[in-house]
MIGUZA-112091 format. One line per field, with one value per residue (C-alpha): residue in one letter; x, y, z. Coordinates in steps of 0.1 Angstrom, whole numbers, plus 5000, padded with zeros to 4 digits. Layout:
N
type <- a/...
px <- X/...
py <- Y/...
pz <- Z/...
//
This chain:
454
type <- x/x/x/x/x/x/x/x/x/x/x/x/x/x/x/x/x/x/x/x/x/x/x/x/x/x/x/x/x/x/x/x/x/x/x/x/x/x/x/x/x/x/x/x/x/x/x/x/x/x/x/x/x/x/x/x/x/x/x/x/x/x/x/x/x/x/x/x/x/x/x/x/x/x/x/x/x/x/x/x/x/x/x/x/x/x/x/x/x/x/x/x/x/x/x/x/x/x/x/x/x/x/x/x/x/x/x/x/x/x/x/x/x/x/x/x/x/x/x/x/x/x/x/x/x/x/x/x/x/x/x/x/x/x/x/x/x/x/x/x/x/x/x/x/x/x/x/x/x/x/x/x/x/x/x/x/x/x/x/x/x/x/x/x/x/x/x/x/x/x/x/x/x/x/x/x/x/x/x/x/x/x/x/x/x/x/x/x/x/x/x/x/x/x/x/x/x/x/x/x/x/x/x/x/x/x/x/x/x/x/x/x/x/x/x/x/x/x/x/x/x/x/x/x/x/x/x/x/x/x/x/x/x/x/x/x/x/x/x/x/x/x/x/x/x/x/x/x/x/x/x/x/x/x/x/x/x/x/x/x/x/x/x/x/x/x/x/x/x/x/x/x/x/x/x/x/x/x/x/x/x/x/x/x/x/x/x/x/x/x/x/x/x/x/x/x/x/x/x/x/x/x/x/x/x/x/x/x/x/x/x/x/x/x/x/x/x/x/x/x/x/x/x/x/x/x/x/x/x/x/x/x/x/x/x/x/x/x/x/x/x/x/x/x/x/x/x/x/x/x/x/x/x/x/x/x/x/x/x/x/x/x/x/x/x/x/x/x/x/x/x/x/x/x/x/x/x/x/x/x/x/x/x/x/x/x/x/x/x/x/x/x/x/x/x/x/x/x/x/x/x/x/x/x/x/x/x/x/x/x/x/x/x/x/x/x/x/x/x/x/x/x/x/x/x/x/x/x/x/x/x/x/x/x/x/x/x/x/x/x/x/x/x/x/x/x/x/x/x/x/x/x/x/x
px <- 4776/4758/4768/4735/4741/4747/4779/4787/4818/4785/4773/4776/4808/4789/4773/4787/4796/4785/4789/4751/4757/4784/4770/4742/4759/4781/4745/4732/4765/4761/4723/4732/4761/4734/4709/4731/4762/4774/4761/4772/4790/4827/4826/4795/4817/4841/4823/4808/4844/4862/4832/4838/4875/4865/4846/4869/4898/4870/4874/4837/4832/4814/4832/4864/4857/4854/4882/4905/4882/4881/4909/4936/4921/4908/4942/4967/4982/4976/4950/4976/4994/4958/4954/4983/4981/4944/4951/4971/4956/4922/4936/4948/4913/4904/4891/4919/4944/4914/4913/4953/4953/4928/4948/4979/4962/4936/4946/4916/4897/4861/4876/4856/4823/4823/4851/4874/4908/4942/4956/4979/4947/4930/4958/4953/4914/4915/4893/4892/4868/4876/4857/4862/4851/4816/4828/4860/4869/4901/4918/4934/4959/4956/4987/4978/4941/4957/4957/4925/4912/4926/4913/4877/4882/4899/4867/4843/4858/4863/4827/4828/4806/4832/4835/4864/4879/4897/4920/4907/4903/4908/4878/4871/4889/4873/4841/4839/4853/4823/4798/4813/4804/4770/4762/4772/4753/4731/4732/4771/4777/4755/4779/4805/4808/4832/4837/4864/4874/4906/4923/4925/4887/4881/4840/4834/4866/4859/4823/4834/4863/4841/4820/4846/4863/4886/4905/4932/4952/4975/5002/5030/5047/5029/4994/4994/5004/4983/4955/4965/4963/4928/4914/4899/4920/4896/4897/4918/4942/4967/4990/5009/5030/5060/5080/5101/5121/5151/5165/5198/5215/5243/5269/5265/5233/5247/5255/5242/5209/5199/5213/5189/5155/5165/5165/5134/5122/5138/5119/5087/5091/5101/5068/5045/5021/5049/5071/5047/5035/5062/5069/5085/5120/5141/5175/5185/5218/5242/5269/5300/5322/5297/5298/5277/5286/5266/5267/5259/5231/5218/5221/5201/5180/5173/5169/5140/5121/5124/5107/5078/5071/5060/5041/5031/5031/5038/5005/5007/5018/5010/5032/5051/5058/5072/5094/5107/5120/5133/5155/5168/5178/5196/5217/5230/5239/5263/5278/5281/5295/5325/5329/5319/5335/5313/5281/5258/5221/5197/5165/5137/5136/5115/5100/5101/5086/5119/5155/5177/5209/5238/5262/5295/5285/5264/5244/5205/5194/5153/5140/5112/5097/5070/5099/5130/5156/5191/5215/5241/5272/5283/5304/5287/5248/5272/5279/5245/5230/5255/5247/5215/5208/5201/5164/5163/5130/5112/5122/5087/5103/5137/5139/5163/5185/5205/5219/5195/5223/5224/5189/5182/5215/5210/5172/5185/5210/5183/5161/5184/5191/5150/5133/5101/5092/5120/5106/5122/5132/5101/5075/5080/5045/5026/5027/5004/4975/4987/5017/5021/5023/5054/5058/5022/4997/4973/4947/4955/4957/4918/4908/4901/4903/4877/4898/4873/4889/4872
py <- 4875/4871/4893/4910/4907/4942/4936/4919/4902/4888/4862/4828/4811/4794/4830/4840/4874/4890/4925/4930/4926/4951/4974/4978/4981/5010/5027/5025/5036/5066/5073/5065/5091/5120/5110/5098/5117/5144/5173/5154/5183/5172/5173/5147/5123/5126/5122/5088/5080/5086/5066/5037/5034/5041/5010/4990/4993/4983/4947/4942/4955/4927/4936/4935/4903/4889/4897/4884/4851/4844/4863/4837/4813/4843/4857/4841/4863/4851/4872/4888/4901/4912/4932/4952/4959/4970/4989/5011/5016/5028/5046/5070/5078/5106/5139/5160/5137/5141/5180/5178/5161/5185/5213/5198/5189/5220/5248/5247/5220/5231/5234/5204/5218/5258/5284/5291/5313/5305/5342/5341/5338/5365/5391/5382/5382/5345/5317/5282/5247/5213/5180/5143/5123/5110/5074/5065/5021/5005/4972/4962/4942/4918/4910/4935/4953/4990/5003/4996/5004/5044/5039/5036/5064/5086/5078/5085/5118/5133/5119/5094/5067/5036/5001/4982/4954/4928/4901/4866/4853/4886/4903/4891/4928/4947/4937/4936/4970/4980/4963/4986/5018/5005/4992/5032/5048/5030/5055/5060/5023/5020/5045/5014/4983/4955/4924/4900/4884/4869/4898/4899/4892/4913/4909/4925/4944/4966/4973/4985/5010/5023/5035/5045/5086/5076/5047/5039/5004/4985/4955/4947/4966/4944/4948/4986/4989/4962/4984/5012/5001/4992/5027/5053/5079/5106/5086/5095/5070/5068/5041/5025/4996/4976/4996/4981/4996/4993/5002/5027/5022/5045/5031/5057/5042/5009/5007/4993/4991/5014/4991/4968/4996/4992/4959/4954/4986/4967/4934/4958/4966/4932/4913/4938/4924/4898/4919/4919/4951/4979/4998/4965/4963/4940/4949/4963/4983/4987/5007/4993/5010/5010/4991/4964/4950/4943/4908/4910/4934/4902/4880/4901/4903/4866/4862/4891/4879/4843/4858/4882/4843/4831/4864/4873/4845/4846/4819/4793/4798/4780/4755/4770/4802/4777/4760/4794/4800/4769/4766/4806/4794/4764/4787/4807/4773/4769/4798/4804/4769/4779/4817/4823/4855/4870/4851/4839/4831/4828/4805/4795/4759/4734/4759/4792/4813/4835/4839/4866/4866/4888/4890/4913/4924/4953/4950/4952/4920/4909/4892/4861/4880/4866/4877/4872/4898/4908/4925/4941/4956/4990/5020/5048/5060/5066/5035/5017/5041/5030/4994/5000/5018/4993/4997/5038/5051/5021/5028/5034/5043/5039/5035/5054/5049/5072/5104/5131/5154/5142/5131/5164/5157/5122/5128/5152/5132/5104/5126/5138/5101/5098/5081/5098/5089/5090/5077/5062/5025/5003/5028/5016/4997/5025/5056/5086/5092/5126/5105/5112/5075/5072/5114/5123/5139/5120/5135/5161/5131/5125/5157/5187/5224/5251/5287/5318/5351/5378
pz <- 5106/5075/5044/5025/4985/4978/4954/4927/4950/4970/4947/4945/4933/4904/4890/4860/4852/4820/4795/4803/4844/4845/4820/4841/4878/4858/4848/4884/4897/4879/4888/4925/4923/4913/4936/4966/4968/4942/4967/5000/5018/5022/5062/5060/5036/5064/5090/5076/5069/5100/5119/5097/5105/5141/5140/5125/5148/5180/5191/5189/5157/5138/5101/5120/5139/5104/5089/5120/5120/5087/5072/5077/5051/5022/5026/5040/5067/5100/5124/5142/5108/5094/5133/5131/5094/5098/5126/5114/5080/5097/5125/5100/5087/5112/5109/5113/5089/5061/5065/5066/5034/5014/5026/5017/4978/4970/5000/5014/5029/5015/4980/4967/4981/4967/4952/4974/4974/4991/5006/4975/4949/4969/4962/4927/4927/4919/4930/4920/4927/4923/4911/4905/4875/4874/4877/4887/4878/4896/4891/4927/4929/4953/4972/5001/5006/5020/4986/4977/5006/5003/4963/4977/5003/4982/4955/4977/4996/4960/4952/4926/4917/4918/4908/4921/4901/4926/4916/4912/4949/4967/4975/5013/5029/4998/4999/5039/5041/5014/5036/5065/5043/5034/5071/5078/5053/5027/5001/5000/5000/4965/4950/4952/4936/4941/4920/4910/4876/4865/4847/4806/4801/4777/4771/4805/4807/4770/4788/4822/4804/4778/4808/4830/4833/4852/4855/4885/4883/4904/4895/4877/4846/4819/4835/4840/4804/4791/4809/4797/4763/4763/4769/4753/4746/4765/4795/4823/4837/4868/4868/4896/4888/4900/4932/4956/4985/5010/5043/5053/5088/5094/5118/5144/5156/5161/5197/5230/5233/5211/5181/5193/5187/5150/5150/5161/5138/5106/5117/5118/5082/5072/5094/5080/5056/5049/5034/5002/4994/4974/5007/5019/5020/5004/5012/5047/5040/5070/5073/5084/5112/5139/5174/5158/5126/5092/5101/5140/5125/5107/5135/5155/5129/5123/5160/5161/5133/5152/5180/5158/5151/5186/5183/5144/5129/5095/5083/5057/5020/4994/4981/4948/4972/5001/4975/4962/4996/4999/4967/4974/5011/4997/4974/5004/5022/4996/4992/5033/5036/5005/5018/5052/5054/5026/5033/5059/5067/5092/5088/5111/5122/5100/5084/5058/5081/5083/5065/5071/5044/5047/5016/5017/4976/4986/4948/4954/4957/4951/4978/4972/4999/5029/5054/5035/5037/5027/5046/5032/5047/5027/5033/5033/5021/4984/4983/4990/4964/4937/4944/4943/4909/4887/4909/4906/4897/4906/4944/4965/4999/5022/5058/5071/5111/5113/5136/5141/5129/5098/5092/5065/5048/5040/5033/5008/4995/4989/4973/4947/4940/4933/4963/4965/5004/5028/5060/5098/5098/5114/5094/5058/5054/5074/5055/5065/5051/5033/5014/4977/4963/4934/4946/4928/4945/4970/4953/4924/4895/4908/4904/4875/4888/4877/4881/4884/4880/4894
//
């Protein structure tokens, strides 16, 4: 299959970028968005949207069949990796979740196409509309395409004109998922552009900002704030930078077999993606007390990933990421050789593919990540928290095992603490479509609401 040039992302290695090129792609954005899609009805957007995630989770589908073929070398995650991952990122694009989600955001799902009134508003002979900006600009980061991927639909479903700025190297999912939406419908796919630069080029970067309502950025501390730096002050910006997240196990889930269904839902959250996006966990706390111990749980643990490997591969990294791996691995080989009792570790044989360490200090530990995990014995959920907050507020999600009789309390107790997204052990990379990213609305920092009162 043979990509048309319809995005920037589609020329030629050797074609330079310049102020002029993007300046212009920004003006047609905008003309395209008048023309193309500011009075689309929201259940056509939809529709065009749900069929496009239809498509891509069909074996035949020839975007899809791309991504798997070719996706190993543009990314780096194997084809079985990319499969899951893909799968369930578009199988939450259907009709009902979108509805779901604008009623959860505006109270009606037909708020973005007329004035509409909640029973509430009614009683106070209120109505209200809402609207995106004119032309919405993200910078992707580019460990792991799901959140750009919801960027674009979110874009489009609020009806935006967007250009999407991709890390150096990582435009393959991007740009095929833009293809997708152009091979769907001609005229919504020119409301998007994707392109890649290496960040900090500020000749094209000054142009696409000045043009830019919004802007929506992705990455690390410095570069959100470096972003945010550079834009005018009228121009709205939303954030998201470095997040991280962990895993809770209480003890009374760790017997007989089913012991071993958390096991294999921890190695679900760890496999996913490679552990690299901020809903991946990097420490797995387990209480102590149970049938199984902290330890065993890491055993276990080791020997499940061991397995996802014969299965879900892991792929290749590239060599300064391997040798991270390596050095961390040969710490714990020292310290479990000195202090067995407080340290061990799991690898994979002749190669990084997986390491499982478990450490009797309970202190959060980063992980170098591409399926290495800590686990980390603790008392109680108390305990794991106070080890834990030198990472509070910068916590995306915890997986939680525990006792269905205690799920509300410890979901409390975890939100008072400040995790924003609570969510079961072995669903930590998959989060529903209607999830509030960092605890902000899916939608609402997208959006401006017109009030009528009647």
């Amino acid at each position: 299959m043979n990509l048309p040039n319809y995005f920037l992302a589609d020329l030629p290695p050797e074609a330079a970028l310049s102020p002029t090129m993007i300046a212009e792609a920004c003006q047609t954005l905008k003309r395209n968005r008048e023309s193309y899609l500011l009075n689309r009805s929201t259940e056509s957007l939809i529709k065009v949207l749900s069929g496009v995630a239809d498509g891509w989770v069909e074996e035949n589908n020839p975007f899809r069949k791309l991504a798997l073929e070719l996706g190993p070398t543009q990314t780096g995650f194997s084809r079985e990796t990319l499969a899951r991952g893909l799968d369930n990122f578009f199988k939450q694009l259907t009709r009902e979740n979108f509805h779901e989600l604008l009623v959860q955001e505006f109270g009606d799902a037909k708020r973005l196409d007329a004035m509409c009134a909640t029973p509430v508003e009614q009683r106070q002979n209120r109505m209200a509309i809402v609207h995106a900006p004119e032309f919405q600009v993200h910078i992707a980061a580019g460990n792991i395409p799901n959140p750009t991927f919801t960027s674009i639909v979110f874009g489009l479903l609020t009806r935006s004109a967007q250009f999407v700025k991709c890390a150096s190297g990582s435009t393959f999912l991007p740009r095929l998922f833009a293809h997708s939406i152009y091979d769907a419908d001609a005229k919504l796919g020119a409301c998007l552009e994707i392109a890649e630069w290496r960040g900090g080029n500020l000749g094209l970067e000054s142009v696409l900002f000045a043009e830019a309502d919004c802007v929506t950025a992705t990455g690390d501390d410095g570069t959100v704030a470096a972003i945010r730096a550079q834009l005018p002050v009228k121009t709205r910006f939303v954030g998201y930078g470095h997040r991280l997240s962990f895993g809770f196990v209480a003890h009374e889930v760790l017997y007989g077999s089913r012991a071993k269904k958390f096991v294999v839902a921890a190695a679900d959250d760890v496999v996913a993606w490679n552990q690299l996006g901020c809903l991946s966990p990097h420490v797995i706390y387990v209480q102590s007390g149970g049938e199984i111990s902290p330890e065993h749980f890491a055993q276990l643990l080791a020997e499940e990933l061991e397995r996802r490997e014969q299965t879900e591969p892991r792929g290749e990294l590239p060599a300064e990421h391997a040798a991270a791996i390596a050095s961390r691995r040969g710490i714990y080989e020292v310290r479990a050789a000195h202090s067995p009792e407080t340290t061990q570790h799991w690898c994979s044989k002749d190669s990084t593919a997986c390491t499982v360490v478990y450490e009797a200090d309970a202190r959060f530990q980063m992980s170098c990540l591409n399926r290495f995990i800590y686990v980390k014995g603790v008392a109680d959920l108390k305990t794991a928290l106070e080890n834990a907050d030198g990472v509070r507020g910068k916590v995306s999600a915890v997986g939680f095992a525990v006792p269905e009789e205690k799920i509300n309390e410890i979901a409390t107790q975890l939100a008072r603490w400040g995790a924003t997204r609570i969510c079961p052990l072995g669903q930590m990379q998959n989060p529903p479509l209607m999830w509030r990213h960092d605890g902000r609305p899916a939608l609402g920092d997208l959006i401006t609401w017109t009030d009528f009162e009647l």
